[in-house]
N, C-alpha and C positions, 0 to 999 in steps of 0.2 A: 134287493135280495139281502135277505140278513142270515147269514150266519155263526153259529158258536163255534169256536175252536181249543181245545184244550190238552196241556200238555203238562203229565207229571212224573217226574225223575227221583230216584231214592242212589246216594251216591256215597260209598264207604271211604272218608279221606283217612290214610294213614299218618299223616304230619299235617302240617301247615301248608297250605298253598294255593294260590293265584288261582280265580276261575274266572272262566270268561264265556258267559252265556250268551246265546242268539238261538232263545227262543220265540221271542215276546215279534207280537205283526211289527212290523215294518214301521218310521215314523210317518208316510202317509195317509196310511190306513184307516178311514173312518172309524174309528173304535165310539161302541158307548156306554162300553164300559169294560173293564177289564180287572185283572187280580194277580197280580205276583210275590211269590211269597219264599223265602226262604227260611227255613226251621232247620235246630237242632236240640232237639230236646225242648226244655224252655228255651232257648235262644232265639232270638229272631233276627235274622240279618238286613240289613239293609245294604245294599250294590249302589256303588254308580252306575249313573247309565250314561254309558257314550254313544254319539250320534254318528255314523262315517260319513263321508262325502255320497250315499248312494241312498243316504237313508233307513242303514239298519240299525237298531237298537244292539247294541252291546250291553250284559250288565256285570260287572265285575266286581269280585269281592275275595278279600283273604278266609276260608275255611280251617277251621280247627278241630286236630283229630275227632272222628268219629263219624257217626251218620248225619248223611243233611240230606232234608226233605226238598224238592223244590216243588212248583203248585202254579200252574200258569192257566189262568181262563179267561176268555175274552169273546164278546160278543162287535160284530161288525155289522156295519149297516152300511149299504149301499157303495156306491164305488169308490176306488182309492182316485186319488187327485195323481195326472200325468205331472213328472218333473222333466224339465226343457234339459236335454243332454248336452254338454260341452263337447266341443271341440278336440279339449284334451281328453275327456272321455271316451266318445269316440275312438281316438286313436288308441288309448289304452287296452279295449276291446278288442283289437285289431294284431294287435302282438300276441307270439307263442307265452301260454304261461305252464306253469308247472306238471297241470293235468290236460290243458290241453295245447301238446305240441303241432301244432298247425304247420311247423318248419316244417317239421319230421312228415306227414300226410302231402304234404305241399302237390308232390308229383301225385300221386292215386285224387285227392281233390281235382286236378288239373287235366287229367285223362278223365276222369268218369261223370263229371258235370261241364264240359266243357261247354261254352256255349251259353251256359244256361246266367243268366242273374234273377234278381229283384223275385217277384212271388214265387215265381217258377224254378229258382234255385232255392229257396224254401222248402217247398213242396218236395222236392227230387231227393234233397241230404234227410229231412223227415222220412220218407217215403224207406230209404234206403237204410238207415239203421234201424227206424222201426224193424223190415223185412230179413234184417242178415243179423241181428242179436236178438239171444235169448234168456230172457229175463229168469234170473240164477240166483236167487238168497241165499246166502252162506257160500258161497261158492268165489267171489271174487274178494278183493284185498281193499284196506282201505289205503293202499300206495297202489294201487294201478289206476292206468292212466289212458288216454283216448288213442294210444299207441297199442298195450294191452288188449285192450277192447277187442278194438277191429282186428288183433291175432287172436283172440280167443274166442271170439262170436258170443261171448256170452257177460252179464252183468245184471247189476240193481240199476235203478234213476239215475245214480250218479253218473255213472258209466257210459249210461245213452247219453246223458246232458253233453260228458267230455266231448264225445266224437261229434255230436254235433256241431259243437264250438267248435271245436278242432279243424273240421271242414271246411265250414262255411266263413273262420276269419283265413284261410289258403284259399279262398275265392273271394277274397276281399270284403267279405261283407263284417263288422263288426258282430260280436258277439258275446254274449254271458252268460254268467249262473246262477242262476234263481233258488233259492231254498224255502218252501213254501207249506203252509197247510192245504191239503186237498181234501175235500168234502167227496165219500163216496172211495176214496184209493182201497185198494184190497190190493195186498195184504197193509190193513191201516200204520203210518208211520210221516215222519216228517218224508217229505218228496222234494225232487231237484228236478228242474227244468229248464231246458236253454230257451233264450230272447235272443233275436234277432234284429237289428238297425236297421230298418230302409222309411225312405221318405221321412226322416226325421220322428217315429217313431217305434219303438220296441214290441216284436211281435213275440209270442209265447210257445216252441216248440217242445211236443210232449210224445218224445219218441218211443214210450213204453205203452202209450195208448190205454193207461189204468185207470186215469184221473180225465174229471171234464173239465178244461180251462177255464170256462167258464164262471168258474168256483171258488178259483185256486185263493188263496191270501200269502201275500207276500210277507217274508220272514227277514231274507239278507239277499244280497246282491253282492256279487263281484265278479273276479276272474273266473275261478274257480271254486270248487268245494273249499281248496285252502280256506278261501276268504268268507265260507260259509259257514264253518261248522260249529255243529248246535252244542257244542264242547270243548273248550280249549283249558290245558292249562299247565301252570309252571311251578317248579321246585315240591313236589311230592306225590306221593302215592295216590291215583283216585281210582276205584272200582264202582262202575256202573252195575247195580245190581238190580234194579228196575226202570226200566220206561216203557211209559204208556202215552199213544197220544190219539187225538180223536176228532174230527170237524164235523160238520155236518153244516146244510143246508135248512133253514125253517122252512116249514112248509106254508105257504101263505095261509093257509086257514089258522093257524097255528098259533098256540103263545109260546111265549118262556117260561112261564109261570108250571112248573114241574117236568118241564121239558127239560131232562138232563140226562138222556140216554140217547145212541143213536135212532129213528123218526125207520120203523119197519119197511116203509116203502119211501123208496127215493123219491126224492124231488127229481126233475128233468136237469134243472142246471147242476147236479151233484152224479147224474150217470154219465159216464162212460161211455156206452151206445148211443147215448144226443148227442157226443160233440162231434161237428164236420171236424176232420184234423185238417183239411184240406185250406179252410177256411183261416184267414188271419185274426187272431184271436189276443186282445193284452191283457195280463194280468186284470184283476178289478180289484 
């Protein structure tokens, strides 16, 4: 399966200051080929790029007043390569983190899946915020939390991911947060999705039911959004004044060759009514 994903930001800095991008796939990600660019005016910047232990690209750079372009596109082909989880990992996933306090849900986890483990508590925690949250733009905070959530019945991706997590590490199963390109999402944007730990592999829960897992490309991994987001930065003023972003599926008859809009009728692995949620499904 090959698809394009791409992502472009226009950003007002008012001084100097620290940026830290996670935009760019993932470092396992079959790429073959890709383009990252940062502009300011004639300026062209060049970032490092740091690697985490989970495999996401960082790419960091000092900005100087004024506007900077960024310009991310990338073509993928076929599946990402599985990385073997530690131990310490594991257990890392397993601890309350910022957004999602697992302490705090502990008893409501404990009462309303009791019993259940492994696919079947999967299935039940999916099953149950898909049904009891209602997908809200503009509506929720980027400081609420999987506490939040579940008193407000309402949120964006992030929101479903936290409670997820939140759940399912108060019934011991490990868990994280995925920040991903989704082929086919309406309303289109970077997406967040929780993974699950059982039998020594990471399954992909997508409790907003917008995106086909199927699809998804892996952006960052961590605990949470904290250790996700497609923006970070320190000692000055920044003003997001555009983002755009866009994936898509090829259609196998298809080239690239002037293919750079989204493809009018979806491919199956890019809707939303093909994917079983039911079904255990990893990242590709």
């Amino acid at each position: 399966m090959q698809r394009v994903v791409t992502a472009e930001m226009d950003l007002e800095l008012g001084a100097s200051v620290d940026l830290i991008f996670q935009i760019a796939a993932a470092q396992a990600v079959p790429i073959s080929s890709e383009h990252l660019t940062f502009t300011q005016g004639d300026r062209v910047y060049t970032p490092t790029e740091i690697v985490d232990q989970s495999g996401s690209r960082l790419h960091r750079l000092t900005g100087e007043p004024g506007h900077l372009e960024i310009r991310y596109e990338a073509t993928v082909d076929g599946q990402a390569a599985s990385n073997r989880t530690s131990d310490l990992e594991a257990i890392t996933y397993l601890r309350p983190s910022r957004y999602a306090q697992s302490d705090e849900v502990f008893q409501q986890a404990r009462r309303q899946f009791k019993g259940l483990s492994g696919h079947d508590l999967i299935a039940a925690v999916s099953e149950f915020v898909s049904t009891s949250t209602t997908y809200t733009p503009g509506l929720s905070q980027g400081t609420d939390s999987a506490v939040t959530t579940l008193m407000t019945g309402q949120g964006v991706c992030r929101d479903y991911a936290h409670v997820v997590i939140a759940l399912l590490r108060a019934m011991d199963m490990p868990a994280r947060y995925a920040a991903c390109f989704a082929p086919g999402l309406r309303p289109m944007d970077f997406h967040a999705v929780a993974e699950a730990y059982l039998d020594g592999a990471w399954y992909v829960i997508d409790a907003t039911r917008l995106a086909n897992r199927n699809s998804l490309v892996r952006i960052a991994t961590g605990r949470d959004a904290a250790d996700c987001a497609f923006l970070s930065y320190h000692g000055g003023y920044v003003g997001l004044k555009r983002l755009r972003v866009d994936a898509w599926v090829v259609p196998e008859a298809a080239t690239l060759d002037g293919l750079d809009t989204l493809p009018e009728v979806l491919p199956e692995a890019s809707d939303p009514a093909a994917d079983d949620f039911g079904a255990l499904v990893q990242i590709s």
